[in-house]
N, C-alpha and C positions, 0 to 999 in steps of 0.2 A: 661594538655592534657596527656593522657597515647599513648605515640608513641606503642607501643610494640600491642594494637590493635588500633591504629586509634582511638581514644575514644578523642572528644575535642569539640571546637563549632557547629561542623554538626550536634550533639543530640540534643542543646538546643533549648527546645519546643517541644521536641518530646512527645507523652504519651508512656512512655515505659510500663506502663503494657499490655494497651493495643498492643503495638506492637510485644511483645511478647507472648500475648494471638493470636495474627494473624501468628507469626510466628510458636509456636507451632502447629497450626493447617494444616500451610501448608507445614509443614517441617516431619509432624505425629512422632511430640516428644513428649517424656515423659519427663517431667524435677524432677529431686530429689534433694529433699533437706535437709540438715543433720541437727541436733540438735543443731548444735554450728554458722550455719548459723543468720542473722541478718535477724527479724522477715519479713521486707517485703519480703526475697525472700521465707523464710519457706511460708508465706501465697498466694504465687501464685505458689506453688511447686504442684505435681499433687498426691506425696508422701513425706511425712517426717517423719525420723527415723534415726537408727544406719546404719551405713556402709553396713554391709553383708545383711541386711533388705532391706535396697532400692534397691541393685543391685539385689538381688532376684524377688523382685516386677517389678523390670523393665523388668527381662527376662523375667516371665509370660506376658507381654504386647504384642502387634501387634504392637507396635513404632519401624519406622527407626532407630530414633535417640534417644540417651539418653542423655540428660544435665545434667551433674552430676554439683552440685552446693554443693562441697565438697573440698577434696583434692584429690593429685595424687593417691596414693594408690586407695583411693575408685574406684577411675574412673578407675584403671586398674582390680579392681577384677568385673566392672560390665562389663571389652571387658573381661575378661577371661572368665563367665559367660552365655555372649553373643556377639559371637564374628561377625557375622552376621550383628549386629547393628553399625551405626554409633555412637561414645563415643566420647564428646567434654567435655572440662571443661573449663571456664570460664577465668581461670588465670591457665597457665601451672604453673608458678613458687609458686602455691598455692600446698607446700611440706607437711613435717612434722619432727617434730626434730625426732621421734624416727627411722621413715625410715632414717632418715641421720647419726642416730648414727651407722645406722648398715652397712655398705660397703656391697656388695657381695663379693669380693674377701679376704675383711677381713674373712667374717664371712664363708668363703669356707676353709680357712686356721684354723678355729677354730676348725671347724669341722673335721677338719683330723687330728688333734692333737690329739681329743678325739673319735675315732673309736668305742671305745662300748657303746657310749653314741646314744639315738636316740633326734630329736630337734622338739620341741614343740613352734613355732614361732605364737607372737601375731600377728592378722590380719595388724597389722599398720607398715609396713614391703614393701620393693620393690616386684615385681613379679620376680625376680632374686632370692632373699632370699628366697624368698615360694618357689621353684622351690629348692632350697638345704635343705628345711624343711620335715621333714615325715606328720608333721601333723601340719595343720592351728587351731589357737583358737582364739575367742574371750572374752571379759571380762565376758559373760553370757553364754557361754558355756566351758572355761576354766578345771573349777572342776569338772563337769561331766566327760570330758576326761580322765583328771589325773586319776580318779577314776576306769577307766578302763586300765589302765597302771600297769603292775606287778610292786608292791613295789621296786622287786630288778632291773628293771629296768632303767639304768644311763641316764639322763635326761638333754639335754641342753634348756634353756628356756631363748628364745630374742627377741626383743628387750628390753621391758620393765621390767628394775630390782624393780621395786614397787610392780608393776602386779605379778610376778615373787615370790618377796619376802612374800608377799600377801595371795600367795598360798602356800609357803613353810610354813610359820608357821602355817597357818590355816590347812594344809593338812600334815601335819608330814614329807613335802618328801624334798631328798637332792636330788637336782636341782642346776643344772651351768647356773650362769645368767651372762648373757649380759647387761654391765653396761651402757643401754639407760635410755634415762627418758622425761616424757613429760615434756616440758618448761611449759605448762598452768599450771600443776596439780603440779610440782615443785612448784610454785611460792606463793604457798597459808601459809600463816603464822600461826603458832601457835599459837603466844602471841595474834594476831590479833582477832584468832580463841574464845578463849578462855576470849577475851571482850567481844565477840558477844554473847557468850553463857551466862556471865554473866549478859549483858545488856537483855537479852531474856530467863529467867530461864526459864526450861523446854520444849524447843523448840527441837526438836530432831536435830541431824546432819548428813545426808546424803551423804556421799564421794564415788567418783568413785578409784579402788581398781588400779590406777595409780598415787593417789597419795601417799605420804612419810609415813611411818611408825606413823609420829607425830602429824599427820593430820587422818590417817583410826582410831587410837586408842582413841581419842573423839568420833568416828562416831557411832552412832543408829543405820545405817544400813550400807551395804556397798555394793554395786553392780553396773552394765553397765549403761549408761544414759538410756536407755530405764526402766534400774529397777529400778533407783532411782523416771524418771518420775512416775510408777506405785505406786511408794512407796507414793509420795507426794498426788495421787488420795484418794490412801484406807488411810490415817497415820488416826487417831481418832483427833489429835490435832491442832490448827488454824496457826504454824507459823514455815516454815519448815528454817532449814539453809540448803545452799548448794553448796557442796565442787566438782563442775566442774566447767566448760565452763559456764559461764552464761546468754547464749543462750537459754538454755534448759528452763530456770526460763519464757519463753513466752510460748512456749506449757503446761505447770504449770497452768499461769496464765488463759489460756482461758480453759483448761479442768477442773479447782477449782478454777472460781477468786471468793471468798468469802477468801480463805486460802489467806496467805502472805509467801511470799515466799525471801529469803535473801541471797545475793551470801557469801561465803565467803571472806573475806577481803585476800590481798597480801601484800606484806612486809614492805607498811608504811600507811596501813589500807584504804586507798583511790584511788591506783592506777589501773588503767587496765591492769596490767599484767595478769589478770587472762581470759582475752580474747586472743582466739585464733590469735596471729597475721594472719597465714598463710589462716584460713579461710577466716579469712575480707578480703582478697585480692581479693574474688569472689565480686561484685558487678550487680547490676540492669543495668550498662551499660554494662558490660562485657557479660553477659550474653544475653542481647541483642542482641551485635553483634557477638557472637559465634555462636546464634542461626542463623544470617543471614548468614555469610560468612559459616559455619559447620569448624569453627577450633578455636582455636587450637583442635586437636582429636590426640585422644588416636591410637597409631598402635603399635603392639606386633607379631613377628612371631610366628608362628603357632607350633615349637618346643619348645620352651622358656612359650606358654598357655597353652601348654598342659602339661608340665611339672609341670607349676603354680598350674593347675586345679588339679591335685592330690592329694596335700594335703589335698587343699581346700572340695576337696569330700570327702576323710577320715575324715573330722573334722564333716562333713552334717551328716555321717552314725554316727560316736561313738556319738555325739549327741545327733539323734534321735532313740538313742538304748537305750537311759535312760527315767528314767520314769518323766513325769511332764516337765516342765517351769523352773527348779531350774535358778539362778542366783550366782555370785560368791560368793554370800554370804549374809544373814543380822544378825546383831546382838544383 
């Protein structure tokens, strides 16, 4: 039994999809759901995609309420977004290591160390920390930004020292990183890597540009889950490897199930570490009963969102001031 929502024998026998298909209707929620989500809730989700994607889609909606079937972060950039809306998520304690690597009050102190420097913070980040950031990015809009950034320009870039590192050598620029990292995309082995690819000659490899240096320099391509999805659509070849969350490998499987699709291994070739802990903490009951009770929800004062909301809109504009769809990268 999970005390923390009441979740134990009162469910068993319940049909939760259905009950959740009744409670969305009468609750006029939109439920989203992310790429690293566990397929059944991706397939009763009403949107699935990346982070800034869903919150976007949700605020175009008429929905009260939004069920972010995510983590914290997400669900506070879809109340910063739309704040109007009722925002629950399923498991509050559903975090992220790189938001945890980063304090606010650390990263308030970092910043005042280095005064002429401006901070370029990944989406995966507290709404405290975007509120001390100039400009929000994410892993597919990243390089476009930078790109619009004067070379001499002094640059702090955090959480993610991969993401980060990623773009410093691909983009020539010296950037102060912030020594976060994602525990999922950490966890992916080389040696592991590097059987796979020999057990699968010519299978290209796919990696999201959070993970390690020894893991992107095998990769075929490199870019956000959304581009690496798109990647596995168009690739010419039958059998993709792939170095994220391996969630993503079911929206794969139903948009190309002819292709095959292979997670990367982690560090004794069979383990799940390369599953999001924090996500799996959402569940089909959880979510259930968020939708009934409406909590746990997201609440953020209205100086502290608007402050959030500013980067976040500077990151919308440089953006969509550039030309195309680029992604961080393929190669």
């Amino acid at each position: 039994m999970d005390a923390r929502h009441g979740i134990g024998g009162s469910l068993k026998g319940l049909d939760l999809r259905a009950e959740i298909d009744r409670l969305r209707k009468e609750r006029n929620a939109v439920i989203l759901g992310h790429y690293y989500q566990k397929p059944e809730i991706q397939d009763l989700s009403d949107f699935v995609g990346d982070s800034l994607e869903l919150s976007r889609k949700a605020a175009e909606t008429d929905a009260d309420v939004i069920a972010f079937c995510g983590v914290r972060f997400m669900a506070e950039v879809a109340k910063i977004l739309s704040p109007e809306k009722i925002v629950i998520l399923p498991d509050m304690e559903a975090g992220c290591s790189l938001e945890d690597s980063c304090p606010p009050a650390q990263f308030k102190a970092f910043r005042e160390a280095h005064p002429d420097h401006i901070a370029l913070s990944y989406i995966n980040c507290s709404a405290e920390v975007k509120a001390l950031s100039n400009i929000i990015v994410t892993s597919s809009s990243a390089e476009k930004i930078l790109s619009q950034i004067p070379k001499e320009q002094k640059i702090i870039f955090g959480p993610d020292k991969h993401l980060g590192g990623y773009l410093k050598r691909k983009l020539g620029r010296d950037m102060l990183l912030w020594p976060g990292v994602c525990i999922v995309h950490e966890s992916f082995s080389e040696t592991e890597l590097l059987k796979l690819k020999a057990q699968y000659p010519g299978a290209p490899v796919a990696a999201h540009p959070e993970c390690p240096p020894y893991i992107v320099d095998h990769a075929d391509y490199v870019g956000s889950t959304s581009g690496i999805l798109t990647f596995a659509k168009t690739m010419p070849g039958e059998t993709l490897i792939v170095a994220t969350e391996p969630h993503i490998i079911h929206q794969m499987e139903k948009a190309v199930p002819e292709k095959r699709f292979i997670g990367a291994p982690g560090a004794d070739g069979n383990c799940n570490c390369n599953i999001c802990p924090y996500m799996a903490l959402n569940t089909m009951e959880k979510l259930y009963v968020a939708l009934r009770d409406l909590t746990p929800r997201i609440a953020m004062n209205e100086t502290l969102r608007l402050a959030a909301r500013k980067p976040l809109d500077r990151m919308l504009e440089m953006a969509s001031a550039t030309v195309g769809q680029g992604d961080v990268g393929a190669r």
